[in-house]
MOPAC internal coordinates of N, CA, C and O (Angstrom, degrees):
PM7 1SCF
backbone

  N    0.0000 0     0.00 0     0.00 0    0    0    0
  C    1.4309 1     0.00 0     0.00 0    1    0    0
  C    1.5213 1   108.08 1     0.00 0    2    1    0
  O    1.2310 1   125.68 1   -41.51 1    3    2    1
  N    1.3960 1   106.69 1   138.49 1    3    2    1
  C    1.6485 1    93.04 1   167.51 1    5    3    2
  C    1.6762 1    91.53 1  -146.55 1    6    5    3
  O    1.2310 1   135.66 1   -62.86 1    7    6    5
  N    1.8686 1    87.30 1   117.14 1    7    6    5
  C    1.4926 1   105.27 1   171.64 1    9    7    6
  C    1.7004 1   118.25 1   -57.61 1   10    9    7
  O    1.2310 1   126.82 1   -45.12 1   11   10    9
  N    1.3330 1   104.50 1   134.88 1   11   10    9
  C    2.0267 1   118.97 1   171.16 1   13   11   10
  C    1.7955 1    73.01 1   -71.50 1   14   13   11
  O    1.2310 1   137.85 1   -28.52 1   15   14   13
  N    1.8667 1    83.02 1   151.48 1   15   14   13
  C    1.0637 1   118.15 1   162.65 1   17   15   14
  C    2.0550 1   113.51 1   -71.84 1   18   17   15
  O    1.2310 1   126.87 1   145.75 1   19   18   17
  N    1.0379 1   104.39 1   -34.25 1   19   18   17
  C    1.1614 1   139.36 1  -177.86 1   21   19   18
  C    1.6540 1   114.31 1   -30.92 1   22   21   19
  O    1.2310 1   127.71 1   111.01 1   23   22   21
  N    1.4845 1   102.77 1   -68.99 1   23   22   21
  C    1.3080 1   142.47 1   175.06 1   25   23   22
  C    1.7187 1   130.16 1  -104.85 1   26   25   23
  O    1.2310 1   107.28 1   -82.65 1   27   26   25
  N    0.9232 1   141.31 1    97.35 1   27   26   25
  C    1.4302 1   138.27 1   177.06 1   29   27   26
  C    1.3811 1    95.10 1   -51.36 1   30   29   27
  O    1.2310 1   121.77 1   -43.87 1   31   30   29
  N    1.7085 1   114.21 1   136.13 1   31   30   29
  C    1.5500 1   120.30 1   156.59 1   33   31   30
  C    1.5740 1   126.39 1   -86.99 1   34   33   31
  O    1.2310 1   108.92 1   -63.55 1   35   34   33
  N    1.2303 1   138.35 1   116.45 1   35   34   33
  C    1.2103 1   123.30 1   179.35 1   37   35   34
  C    0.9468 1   148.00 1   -48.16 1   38   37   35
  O    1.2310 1   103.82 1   -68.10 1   39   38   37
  N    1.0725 1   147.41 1   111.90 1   39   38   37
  C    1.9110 1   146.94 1  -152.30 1   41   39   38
  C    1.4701 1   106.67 1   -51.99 1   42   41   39
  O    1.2310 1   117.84 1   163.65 1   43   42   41
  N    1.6789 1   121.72 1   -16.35 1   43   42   41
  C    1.4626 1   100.30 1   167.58 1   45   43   42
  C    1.3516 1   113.59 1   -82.93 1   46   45   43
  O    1.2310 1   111.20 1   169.56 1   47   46   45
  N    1.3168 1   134.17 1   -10.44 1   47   46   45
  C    1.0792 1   139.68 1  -175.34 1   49   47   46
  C    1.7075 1   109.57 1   -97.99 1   50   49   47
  O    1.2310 1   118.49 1   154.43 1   51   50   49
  N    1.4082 1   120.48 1   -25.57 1   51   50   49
  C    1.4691 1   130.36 1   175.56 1   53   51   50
  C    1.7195 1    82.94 1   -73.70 1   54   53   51
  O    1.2310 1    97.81 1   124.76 1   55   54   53
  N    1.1575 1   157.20 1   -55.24 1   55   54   53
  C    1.5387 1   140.09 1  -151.35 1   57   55   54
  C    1.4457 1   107.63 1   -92.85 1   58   57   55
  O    1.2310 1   128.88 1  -170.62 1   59   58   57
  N    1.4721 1   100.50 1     9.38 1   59   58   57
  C    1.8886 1   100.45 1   159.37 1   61   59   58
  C    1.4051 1   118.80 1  -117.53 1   62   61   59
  O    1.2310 1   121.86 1  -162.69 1   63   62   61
  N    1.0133 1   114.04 1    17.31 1   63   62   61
  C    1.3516 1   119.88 1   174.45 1   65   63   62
  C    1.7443 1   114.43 1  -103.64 1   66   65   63
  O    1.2310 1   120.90 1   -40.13 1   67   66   65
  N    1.1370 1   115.89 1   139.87 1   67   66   65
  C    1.2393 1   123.88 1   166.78 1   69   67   66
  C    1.6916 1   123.43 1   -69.90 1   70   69   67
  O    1.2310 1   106.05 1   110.53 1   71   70   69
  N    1.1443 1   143.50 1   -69.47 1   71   70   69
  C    1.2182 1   116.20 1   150.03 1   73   71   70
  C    1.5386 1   111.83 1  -119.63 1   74   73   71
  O    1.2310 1   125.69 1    18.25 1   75   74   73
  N    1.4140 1   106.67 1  -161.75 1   75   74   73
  C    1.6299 1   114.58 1  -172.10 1   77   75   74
  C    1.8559 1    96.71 1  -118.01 1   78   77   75
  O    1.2310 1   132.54 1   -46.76 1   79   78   77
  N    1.2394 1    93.37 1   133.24 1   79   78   77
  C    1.9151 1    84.83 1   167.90 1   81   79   78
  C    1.8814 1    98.99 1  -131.00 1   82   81   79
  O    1.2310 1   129.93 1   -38.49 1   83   82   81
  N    1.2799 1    98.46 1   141.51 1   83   82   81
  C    1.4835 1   104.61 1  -164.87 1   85   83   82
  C    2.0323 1    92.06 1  -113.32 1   86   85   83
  O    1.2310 1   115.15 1   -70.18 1   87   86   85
  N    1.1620 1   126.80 1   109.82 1   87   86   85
  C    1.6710 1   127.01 1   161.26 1   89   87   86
  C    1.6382 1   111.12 1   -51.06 1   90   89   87
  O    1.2310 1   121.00 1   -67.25 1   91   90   89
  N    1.3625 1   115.69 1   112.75 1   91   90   89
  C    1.5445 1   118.45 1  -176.24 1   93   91   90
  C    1.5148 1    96.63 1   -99.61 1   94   93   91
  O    1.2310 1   123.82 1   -61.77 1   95   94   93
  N    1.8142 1   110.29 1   118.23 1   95   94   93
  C    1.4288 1   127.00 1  -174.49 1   97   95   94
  C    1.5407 1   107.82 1  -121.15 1   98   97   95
  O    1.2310 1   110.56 1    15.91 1   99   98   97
  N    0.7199 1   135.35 1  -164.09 1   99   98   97
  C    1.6599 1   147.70 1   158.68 1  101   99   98
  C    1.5275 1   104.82 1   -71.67 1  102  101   99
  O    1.2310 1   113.53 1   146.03 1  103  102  101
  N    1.5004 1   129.84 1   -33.97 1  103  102  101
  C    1.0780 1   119.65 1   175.50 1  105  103  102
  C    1.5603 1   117.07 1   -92.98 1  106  105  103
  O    1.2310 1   113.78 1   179.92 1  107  106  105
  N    0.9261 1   129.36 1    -0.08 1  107  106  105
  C    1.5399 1   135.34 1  -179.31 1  109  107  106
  C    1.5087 1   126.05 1   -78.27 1  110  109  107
  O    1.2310 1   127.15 1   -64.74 1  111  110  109
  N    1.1766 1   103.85 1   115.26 1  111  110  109
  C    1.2214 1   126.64 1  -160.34 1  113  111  110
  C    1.9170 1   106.90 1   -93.60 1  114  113  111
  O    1.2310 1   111.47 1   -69.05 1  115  114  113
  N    1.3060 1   133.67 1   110.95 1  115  114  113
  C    1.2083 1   141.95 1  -176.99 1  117  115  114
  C    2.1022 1   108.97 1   -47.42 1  118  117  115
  O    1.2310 1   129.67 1   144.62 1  119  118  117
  N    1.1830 1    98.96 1   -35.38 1  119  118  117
  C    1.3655 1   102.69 1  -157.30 1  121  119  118
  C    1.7694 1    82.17 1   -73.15 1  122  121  119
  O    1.2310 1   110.92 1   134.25 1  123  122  121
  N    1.1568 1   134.69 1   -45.75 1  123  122  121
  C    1.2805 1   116.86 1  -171.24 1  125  123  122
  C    1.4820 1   131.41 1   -64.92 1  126  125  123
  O    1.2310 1   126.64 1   173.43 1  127  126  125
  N    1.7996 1   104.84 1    -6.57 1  127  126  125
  C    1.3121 1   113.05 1   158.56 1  129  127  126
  C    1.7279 1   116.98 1   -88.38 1  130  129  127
  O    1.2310 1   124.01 1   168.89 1  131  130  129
  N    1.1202 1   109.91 1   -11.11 1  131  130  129
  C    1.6828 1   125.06 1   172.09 1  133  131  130
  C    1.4346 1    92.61 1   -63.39 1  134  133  131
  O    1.2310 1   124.22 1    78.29 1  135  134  133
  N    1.1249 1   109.50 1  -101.71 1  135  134  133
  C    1.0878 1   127.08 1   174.37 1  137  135  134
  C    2.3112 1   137.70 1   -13.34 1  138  137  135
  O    1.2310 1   134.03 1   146.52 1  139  138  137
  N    1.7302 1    90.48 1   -33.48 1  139  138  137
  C    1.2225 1   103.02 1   169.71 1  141  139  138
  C    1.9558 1    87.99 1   -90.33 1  142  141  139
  O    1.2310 1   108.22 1   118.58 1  143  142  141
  N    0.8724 1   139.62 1   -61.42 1  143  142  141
  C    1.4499 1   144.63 1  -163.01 1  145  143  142
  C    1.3999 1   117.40 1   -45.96 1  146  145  143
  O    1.2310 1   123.79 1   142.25 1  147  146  145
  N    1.5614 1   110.34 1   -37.75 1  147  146  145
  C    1.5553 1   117.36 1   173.84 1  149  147  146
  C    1.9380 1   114.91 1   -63.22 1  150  149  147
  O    1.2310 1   121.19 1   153.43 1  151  150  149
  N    1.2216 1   115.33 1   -26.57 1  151  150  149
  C    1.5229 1   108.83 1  -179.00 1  153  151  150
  C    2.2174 1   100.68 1  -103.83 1  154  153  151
  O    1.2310 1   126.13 1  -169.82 1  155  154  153
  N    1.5333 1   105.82 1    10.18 1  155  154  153
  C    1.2681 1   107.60 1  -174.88 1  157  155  154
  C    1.2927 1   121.77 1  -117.92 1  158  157  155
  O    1.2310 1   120.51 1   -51.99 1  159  158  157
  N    1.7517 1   116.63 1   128.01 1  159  158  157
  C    1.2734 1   120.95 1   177.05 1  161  159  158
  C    1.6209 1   118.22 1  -102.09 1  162  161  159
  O    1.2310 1   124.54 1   -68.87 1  163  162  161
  N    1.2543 1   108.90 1   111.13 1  163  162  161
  C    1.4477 1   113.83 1  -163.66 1  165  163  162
  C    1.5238 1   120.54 1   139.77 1  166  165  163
  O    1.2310 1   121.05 1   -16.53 1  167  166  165
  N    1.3170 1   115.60 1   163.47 1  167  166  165
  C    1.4673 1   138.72 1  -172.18 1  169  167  166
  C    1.6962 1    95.58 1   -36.67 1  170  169  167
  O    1.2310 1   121.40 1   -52.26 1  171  170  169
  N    0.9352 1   114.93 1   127.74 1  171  170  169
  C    1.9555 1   110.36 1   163.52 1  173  171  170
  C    1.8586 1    93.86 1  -130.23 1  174  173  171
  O    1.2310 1   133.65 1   -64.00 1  175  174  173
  N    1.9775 1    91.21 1   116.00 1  175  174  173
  C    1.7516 1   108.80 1   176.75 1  177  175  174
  C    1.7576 1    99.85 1   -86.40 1  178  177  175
  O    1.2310 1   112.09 1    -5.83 1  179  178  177
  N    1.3174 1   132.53 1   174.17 1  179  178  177
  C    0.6474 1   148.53 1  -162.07 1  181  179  178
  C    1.7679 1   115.64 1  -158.07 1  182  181  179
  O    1.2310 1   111.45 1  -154.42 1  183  182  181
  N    1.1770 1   133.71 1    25.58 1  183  182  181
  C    1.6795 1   143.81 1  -150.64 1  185  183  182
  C    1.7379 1    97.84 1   -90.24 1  186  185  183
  O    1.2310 1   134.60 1   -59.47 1  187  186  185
  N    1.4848 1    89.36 1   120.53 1  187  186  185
  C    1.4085 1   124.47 1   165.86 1  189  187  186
  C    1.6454 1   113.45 1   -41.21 1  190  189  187
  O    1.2310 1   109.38 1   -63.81 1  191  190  189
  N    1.0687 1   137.52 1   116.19 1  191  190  189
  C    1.3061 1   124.41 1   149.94 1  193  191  190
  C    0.9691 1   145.60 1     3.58 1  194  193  191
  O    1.2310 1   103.85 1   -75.56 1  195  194  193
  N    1.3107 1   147.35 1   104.44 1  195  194  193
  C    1.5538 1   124.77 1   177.44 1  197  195  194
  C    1.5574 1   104.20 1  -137.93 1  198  197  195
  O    1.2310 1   125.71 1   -22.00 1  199  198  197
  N    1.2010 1   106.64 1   158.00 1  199  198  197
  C    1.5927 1   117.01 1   166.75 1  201  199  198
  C    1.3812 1   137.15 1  -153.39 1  202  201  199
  O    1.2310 1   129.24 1   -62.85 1  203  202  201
  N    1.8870 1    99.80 1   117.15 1  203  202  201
  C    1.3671 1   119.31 1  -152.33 1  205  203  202
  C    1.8301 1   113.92 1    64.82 1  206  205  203
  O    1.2310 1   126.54 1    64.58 1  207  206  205
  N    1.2052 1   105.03 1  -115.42 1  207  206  205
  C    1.8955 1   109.63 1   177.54 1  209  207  206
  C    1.6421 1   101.67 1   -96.42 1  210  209  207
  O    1.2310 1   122.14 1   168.00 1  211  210  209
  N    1.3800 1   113.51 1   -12.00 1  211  210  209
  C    1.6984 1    97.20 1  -171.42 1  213  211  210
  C    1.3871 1   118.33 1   -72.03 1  214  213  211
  O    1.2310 1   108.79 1   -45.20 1  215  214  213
  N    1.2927 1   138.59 1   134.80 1  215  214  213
  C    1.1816 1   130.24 1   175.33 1  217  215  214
  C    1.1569 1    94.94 1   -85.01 1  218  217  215
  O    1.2310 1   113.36 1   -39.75 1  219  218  217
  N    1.6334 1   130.17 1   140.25 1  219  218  217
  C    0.9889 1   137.58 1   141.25 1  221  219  218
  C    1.8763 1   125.97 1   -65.82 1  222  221  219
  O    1.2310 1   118.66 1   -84.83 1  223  222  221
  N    1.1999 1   120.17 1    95.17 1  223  222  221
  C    1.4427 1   115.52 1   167.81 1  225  223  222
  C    1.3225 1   133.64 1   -52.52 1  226  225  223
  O    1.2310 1   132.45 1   129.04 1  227  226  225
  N    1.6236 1    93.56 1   -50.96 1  227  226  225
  C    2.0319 1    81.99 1   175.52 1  229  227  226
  C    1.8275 1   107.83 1   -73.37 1  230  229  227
  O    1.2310 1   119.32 1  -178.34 1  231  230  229
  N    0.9743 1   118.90 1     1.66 1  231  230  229
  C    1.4919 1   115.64 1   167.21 1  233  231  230
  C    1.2234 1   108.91 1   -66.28 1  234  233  231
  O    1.2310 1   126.03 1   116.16 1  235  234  233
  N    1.3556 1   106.01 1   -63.84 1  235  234  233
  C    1.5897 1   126.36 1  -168.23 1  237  235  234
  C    1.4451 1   114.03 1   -38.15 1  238  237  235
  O    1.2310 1   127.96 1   128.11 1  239  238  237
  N    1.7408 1   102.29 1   -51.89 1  239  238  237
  C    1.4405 1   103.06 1  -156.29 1  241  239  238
  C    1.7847 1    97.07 1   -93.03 1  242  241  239
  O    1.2310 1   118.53 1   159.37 1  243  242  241
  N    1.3581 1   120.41 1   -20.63 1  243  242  241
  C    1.9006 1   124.04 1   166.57 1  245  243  242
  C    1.7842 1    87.58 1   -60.37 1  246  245  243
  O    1.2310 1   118.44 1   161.05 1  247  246  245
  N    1.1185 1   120.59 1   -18.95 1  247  246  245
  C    1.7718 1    94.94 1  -164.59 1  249  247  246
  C    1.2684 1   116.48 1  -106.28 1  250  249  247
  O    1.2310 1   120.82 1   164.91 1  251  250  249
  N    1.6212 1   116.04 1   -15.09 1  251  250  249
  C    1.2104 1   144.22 1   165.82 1  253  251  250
  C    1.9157 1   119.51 1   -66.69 1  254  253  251
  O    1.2310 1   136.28 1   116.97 1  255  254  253
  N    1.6639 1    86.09 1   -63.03 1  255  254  253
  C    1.6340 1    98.67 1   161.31 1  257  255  254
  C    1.4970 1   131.12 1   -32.99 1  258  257  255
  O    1.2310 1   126.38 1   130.59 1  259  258  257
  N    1.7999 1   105.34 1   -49.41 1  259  258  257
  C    1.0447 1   141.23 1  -152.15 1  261  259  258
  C    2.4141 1   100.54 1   -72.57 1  262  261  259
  O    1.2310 1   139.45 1   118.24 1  263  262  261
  N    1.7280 1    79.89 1   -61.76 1  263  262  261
  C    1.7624 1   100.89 1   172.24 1  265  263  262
  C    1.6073 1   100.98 1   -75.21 1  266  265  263
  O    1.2310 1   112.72 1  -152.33 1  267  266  265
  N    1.3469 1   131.36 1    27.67 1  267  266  265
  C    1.6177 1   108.70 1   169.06 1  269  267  266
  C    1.4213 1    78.50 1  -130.63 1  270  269  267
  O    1.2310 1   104.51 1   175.29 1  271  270  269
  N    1.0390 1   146.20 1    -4.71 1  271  270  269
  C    1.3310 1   131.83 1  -164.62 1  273  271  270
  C    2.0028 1    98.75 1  -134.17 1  274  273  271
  O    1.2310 1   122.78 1  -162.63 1  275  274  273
  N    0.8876 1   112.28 1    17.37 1  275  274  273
  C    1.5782 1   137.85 1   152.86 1  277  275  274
  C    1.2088 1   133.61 1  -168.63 1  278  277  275
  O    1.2310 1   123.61 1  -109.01 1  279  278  277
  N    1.3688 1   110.68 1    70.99 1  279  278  277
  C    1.9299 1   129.88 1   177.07 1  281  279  278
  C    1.3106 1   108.68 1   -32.90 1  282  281  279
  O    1.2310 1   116.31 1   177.95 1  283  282  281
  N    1.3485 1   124.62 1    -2.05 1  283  282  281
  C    1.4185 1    99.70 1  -174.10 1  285  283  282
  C    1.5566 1    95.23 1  -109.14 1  286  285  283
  O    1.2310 1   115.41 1  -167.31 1  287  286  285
  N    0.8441 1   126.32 1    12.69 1  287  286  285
  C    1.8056 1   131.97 1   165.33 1  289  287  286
  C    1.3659 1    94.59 1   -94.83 1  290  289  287
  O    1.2310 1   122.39 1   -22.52 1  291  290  289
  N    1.4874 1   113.04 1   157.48 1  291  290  289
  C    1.3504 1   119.61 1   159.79 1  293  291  290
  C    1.5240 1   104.12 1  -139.81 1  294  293  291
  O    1.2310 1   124.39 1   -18.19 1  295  294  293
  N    1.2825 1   109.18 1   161.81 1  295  294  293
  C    1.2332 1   119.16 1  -163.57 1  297  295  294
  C    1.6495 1   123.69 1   -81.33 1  298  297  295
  O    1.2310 1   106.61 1   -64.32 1  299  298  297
  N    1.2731 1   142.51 1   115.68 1  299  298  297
  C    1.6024 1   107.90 1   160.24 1  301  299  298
  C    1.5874 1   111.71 1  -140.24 1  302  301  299
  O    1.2310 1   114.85 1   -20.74 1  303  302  301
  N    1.1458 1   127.38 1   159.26 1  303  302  301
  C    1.6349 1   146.71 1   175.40 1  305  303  302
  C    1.4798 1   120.44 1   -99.42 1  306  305  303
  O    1.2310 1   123.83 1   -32.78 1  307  306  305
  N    1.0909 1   110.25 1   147.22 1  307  306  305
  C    1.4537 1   116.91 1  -171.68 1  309  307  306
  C    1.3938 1    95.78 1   -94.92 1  310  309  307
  O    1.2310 1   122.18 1   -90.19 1  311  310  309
  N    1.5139 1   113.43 1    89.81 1  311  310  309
  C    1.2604 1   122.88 1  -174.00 1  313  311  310
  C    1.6782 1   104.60 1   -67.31 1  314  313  311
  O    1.2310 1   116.08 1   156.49 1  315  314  313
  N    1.5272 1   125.05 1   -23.51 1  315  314  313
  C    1.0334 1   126.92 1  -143.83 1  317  315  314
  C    2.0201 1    95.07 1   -78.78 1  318  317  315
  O    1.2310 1   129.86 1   166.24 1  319  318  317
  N    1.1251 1    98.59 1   -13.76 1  319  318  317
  C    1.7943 1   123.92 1  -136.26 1  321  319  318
  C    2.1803 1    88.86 1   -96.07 1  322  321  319
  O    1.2310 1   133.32 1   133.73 1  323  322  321
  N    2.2086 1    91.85 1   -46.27 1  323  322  321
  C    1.2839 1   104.61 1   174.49 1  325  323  322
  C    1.7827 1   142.27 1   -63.46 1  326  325  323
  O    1.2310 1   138.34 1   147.67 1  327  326  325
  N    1.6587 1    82.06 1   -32.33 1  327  326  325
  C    1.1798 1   100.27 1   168.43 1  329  327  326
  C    1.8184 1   130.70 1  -113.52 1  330  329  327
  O    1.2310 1   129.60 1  -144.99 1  331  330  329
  N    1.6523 1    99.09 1    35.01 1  331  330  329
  C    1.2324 1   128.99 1  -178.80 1  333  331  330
  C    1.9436 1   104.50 1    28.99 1  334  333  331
  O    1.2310 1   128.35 1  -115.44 1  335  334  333
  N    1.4131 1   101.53 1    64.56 1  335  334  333
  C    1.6448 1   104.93 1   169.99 1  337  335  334
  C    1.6119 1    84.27 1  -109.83 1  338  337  335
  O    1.2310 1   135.84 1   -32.90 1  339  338  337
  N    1.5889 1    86.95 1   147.10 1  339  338  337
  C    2.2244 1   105.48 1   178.31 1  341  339  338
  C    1.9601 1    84.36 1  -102.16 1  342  341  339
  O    1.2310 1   120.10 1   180.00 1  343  342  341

């Protein structure tokens, strides 16, 4: 699942989901993955931005930063996005 910023998801619906993946942008704020993570049991992703083949760097390294300075996130990329497969 990966909650819109948009809308809060409800915690009965966060304890049916398998994990949480949070999009790391320029606007993304850490505490809102705190915050979804405290009522959640399971994997919490954290994946940098990307668009089309471009890697975004300052994504990368806010999303990298982000999982060394809270181990209990782990990191992943839309490899599919990197290595331009549709």
């Amino acid at each position: 699942m990966s909650p819109k910023r948009e809308k809060e998801v409800p915690v009965s619906v966060l304890r049916k989901a398998a994990e949480l993946k949070f999009i790391v942008d320029e606007t993304f704020k850490i505490e809102e993955a705190l915050r979804y993570a405290r009522d959640f049991v399971g994997p919490v992703y954290l994946s940098p931005v990307n668009f089309q083949t471009n890697l975004d760097k300052v994504s990368v390294k806010r999303a990298v930063a982000m999982v060394l300075k809270h181990p209990q996130f782990r990191l992943t990329m839309q490899l599919h996005k990197i290595l331009d497969i549709k």
